[in-house]
N, C-alpha and C positions, 0 to 999 in steps of 0.2 A: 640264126635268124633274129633272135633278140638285141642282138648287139647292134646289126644293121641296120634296122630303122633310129635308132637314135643320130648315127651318124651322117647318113644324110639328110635328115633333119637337121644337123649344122652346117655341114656344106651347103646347103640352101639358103641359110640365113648369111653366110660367108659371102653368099654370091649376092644376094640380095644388097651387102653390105658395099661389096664391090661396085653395084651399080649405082649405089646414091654419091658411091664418092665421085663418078663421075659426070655430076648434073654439067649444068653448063654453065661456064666463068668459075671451076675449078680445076685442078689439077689433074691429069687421069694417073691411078696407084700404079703401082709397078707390078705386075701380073706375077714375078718372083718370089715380091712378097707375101702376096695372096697363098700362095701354093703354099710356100712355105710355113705357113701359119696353122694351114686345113692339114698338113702331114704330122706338123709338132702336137695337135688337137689329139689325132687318131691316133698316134701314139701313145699318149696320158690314158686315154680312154681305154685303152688296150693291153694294158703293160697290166701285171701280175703283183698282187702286194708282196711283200717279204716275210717269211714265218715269224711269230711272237718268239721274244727273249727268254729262255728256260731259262729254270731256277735253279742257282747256284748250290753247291754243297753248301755254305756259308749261312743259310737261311733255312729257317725250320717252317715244314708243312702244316695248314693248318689244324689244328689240334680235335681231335676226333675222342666224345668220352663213352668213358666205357666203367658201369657200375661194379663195385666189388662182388661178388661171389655170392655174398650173404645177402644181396640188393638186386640181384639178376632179375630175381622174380617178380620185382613192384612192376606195375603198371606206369607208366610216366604220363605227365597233363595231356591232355591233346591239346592244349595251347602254347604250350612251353616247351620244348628241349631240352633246357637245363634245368629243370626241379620236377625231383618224381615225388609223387604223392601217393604215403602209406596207407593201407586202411588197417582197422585190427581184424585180428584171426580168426574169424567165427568160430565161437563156439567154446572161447579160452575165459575158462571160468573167473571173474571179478567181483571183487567185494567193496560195498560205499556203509557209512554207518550215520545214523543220524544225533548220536551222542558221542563225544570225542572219547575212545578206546584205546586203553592200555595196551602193547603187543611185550609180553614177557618172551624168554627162553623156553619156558614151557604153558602146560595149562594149567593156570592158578593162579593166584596172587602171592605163593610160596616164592615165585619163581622171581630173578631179578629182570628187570623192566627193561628193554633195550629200543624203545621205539612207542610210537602210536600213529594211529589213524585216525584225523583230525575229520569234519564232518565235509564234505566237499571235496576230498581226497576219496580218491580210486587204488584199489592195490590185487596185484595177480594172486587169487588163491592155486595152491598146489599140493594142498594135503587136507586131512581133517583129522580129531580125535573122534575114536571108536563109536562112542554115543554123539558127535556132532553138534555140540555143543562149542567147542572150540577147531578156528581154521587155521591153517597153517597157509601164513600169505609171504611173498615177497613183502621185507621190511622197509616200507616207504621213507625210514630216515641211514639207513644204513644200506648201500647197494650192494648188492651179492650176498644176501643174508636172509636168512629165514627166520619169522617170529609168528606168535600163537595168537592168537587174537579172539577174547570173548564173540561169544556171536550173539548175544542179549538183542542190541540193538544193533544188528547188520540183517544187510539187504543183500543177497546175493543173485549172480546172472550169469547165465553161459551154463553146459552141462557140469552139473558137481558129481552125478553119477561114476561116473568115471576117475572120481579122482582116487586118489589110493589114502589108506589109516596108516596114519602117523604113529610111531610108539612115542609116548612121554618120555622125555629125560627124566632120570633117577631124580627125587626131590631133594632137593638142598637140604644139607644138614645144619639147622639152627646155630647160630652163635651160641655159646653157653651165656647165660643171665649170670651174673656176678651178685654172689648171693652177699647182698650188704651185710657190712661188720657193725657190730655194735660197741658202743659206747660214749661214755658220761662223764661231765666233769663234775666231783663233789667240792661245797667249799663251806667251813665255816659261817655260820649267818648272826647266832646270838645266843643267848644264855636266858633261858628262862624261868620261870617259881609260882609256885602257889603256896599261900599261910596250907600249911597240915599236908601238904601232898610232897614234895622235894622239889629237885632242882631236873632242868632236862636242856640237852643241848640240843638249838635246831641248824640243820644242814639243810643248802640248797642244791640240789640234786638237777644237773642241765642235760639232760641226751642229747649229745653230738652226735650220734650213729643213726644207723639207716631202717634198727628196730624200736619197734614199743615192748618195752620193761610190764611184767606183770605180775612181778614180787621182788623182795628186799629180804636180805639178810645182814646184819648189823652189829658190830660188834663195838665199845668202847670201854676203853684202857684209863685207869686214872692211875697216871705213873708215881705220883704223891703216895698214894692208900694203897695201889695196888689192887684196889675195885677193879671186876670188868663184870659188865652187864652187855648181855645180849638179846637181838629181835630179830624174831622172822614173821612173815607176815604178807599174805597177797596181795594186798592195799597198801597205799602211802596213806599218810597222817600227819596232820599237823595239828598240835596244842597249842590254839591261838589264843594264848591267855588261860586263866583259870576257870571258862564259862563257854568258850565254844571250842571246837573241833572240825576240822576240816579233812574231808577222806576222798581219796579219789583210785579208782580199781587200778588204772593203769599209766603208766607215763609215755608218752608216744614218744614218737623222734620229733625233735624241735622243739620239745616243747620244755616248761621246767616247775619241777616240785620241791617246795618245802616240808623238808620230813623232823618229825621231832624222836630225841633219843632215848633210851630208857630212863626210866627217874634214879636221878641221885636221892639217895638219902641225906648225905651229907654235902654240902657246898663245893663244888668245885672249881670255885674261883680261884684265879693267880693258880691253878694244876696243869704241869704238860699232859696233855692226853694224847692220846690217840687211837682214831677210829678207823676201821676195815671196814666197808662198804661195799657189797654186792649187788647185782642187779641182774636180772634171769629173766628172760623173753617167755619163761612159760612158769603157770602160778606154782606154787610150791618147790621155790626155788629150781629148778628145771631149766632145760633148752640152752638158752646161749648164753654163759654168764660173763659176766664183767667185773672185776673189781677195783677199785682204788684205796690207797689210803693216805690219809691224810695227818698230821700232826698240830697240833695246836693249842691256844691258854686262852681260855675264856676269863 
């Protein structure tokens, strides 16, 4: 019934069409052609389309996505199809700090440093030490890694109740301290006198080493005479001149003293000498000693 009224509704206009061509002082149409026209019409109008061209093996369907296993469960935009949008985990406890924080291998400053938590940075906490003072977070500069993190100035959120006590790693065992060696270089400096008291050699004593000297022992050889005079004593001294004295308890490292020898009685000018010089890091000649010696002609 639907199809029917459209079509004579063109057959009508067909015939309508027929009748103008026939006014008068024109030609009358050929009644064959007429016909022929209103069959080839109902025909078009009649005829059945041809089914769509199916898709080749040669071409691929369109592509349909499907989230990994571990992404199954996000919720996706309700605006979008292709970007799913994560939220966090209720309730997975995070830590933020408001002073930039050290994160060592353990708890303490014993421990070597492997990381920090800068102020504005977030990081998953996953453990704690015993008294709670130190957390054990995901290492925000190192991924797949766990470091201790002061909690001084941290702010925490999310349940900590639940989380589980961490044991401390064994504490590092200190590098040994390299316990500084001692030592001095002596050198000859000058030959000195007083009218009624004798003659004294003074030496200039330099600590190279890593201790302070807080006595002397001393000995010198006058290879001429065969004199030897000797000094012990927990102070340095120098006889500067015939009128003063100079004394000082100890000789540090770096630093350097003038010490005078015992008195010649007799001159020993133009004499090879030679003196043996000690120097002891504890008074009463003691502790770590040192000695040199030296040859010389004043």
């Amino acid at each position: 019934m639907q199809k029917t009224a459209p079509l004579l509704l063109l057959i009508s206009v067909l015939l309508m069409l027929t009748q103008a061509c026939a006014a008068p002082g024109t030609s009358t149409p050929d009644p064959n052609s007429v016909n022929t026209a209103i069959a080839e019409t109902i025909t078009a109008l009649t005829q059945t389309a041809e089914p769509g061209i199916p898709i080749t093996s040669d071409e691929s369907p369109t592509p349909t996505f499907s989230p990994s296993p571990e992404l199954s469960s996000a919720t996706p935009s309700a605006t979008s199809t292709a970007l799913i949008i994560f939220t966090p985990t209720p309730g997975v406890p995070q830590i933020s700090v408001s002073v930039a924080t050290n994160c060592r291998v353990g708890p303490g400053s014993v421990y070597p440093r492997v990381g920090a938590l800068l102020v504005g940075e977030v990081a998953e906490v996953v453990g704690h030490h015993a008294t709670r003072d130190y957390w054990v977070i995901r290492n925000p500069d190192r991924e797949g890694e766990l470091c201790w993190l002061w909690g001084e100035y941290a702010t925490l959120t999310g349940n900590t109740a639940v989380l589980p006590v961490y044991t401390p790693p064994p504490t590092p065992t200190p590098s040994p301290t390299a316990t500084p060696s001692p030592g001095f270089e002596a050198s000859y400096s000058g030959l000195e006198s007083c009218t009624g008291t004798g003659w004294w050699v003074e030496f200039e004593l330099d600590n190279a080493g890593g201790i302070t000297f807080q006595s002397l022992s001393m000995t010198v050889r006058d290879t001429a005479t065969n004199a030897i005079l000797s000094l012990y004593s927990d102070d340095f001294t120098d006889r500067n001149g015939c009128n003063e004295t100079n004394t000082r308890d100890t000789l540090p490292a770096g630093e350097t003293r003038i010490v005078s020898s015992p008195i010649f009685t007799d001159n020993p000018s133009g004499h090879a000498l030679r003196a043996t010089i000690t120097l002891c890091s504890n008074p009463g000649q003691n502790g770590m000693c040192v000695t040199q010696t030296i040859n010389f002609t004043p």
